[in-house]
C-alpha positions as CSV (number, residue, x, y, z in Angstrom):
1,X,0.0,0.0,0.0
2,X,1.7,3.6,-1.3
3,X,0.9,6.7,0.7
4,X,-1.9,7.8,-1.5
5,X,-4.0,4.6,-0.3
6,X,-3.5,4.3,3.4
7,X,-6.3,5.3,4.8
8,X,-7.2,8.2,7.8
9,X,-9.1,6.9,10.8
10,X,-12.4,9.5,10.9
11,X,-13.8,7.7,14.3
12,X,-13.7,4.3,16.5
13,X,-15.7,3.6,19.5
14,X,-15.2,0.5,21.2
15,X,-17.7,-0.7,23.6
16,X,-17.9,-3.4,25.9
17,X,-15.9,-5.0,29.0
18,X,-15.0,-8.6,29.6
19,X,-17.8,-11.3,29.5
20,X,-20.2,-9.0,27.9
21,X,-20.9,-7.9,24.4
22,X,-18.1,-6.0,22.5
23,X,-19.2,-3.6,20.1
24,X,-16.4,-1.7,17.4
25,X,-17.3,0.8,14.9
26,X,-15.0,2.6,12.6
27,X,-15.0,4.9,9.9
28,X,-12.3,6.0,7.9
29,X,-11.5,7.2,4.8
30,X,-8.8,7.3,1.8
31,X,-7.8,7.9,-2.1
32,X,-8.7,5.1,-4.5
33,X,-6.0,3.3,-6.2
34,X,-6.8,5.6,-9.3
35,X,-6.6,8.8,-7.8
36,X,-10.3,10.0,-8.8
37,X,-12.2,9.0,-5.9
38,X,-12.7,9.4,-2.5
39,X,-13.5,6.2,-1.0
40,X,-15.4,6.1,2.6
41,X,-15.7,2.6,4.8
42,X,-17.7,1.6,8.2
43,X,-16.8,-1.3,9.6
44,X,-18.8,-2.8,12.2
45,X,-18.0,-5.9,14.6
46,X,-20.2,-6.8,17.2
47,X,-19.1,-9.9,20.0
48,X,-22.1,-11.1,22.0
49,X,-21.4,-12.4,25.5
50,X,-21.8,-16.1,23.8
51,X,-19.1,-15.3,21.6
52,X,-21.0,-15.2,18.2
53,X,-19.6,-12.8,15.4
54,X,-20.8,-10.4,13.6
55,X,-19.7,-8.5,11.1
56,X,-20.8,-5.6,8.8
57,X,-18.6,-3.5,6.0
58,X,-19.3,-0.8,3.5
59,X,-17.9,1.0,1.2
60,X,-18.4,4.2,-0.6
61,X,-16.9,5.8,-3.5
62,X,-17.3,9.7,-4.1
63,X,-15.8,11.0,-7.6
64,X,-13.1,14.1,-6.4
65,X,-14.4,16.2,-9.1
66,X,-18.0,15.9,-7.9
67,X,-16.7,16.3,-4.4
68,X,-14.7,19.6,-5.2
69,X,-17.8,20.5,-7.5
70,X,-20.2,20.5,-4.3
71,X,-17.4,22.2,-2.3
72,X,-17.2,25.4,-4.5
73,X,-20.9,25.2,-4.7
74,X,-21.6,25.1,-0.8
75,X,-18.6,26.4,0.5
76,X,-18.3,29.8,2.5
């Protein structure tokens, strides 16, 4: 992974204490591969107390030139 894909950590909470449900939630975001998008993830885990997994992931990608496009348009 180069420098323009490593990816900048936007929020994490971690919830939960030993023997009870674990909850993690992150969202970060980074360049595509390309250069031309902006690409947004949220990654969810969730532990119960039983130990069963579960997991959720999604991902977003936002064209630069639309982003800079709604920038100029909305920006002070």
């Amino acid at each position: 992974m180069n420098d323009a894909q490593a990816a900048m950590l936007l929020f994490r909470r971690q919830e939960g204490a030993a023997r009870q449900a674990l909850l993690l939630h992150e969202l970060e975001a980074r360049v595509s591969a390309d250069g031309r998008s902006l690409v947004l993830s949220r990654y969810r885990e969730r532990v119960t107390a039983e130990g069963t997994h579960y997991r959720h992931e999604v991902h977003r990608n936002i064209p630069l030139a639309a982003l800079l496009r709604w920038v100029a348009r909305h920006g002070q």
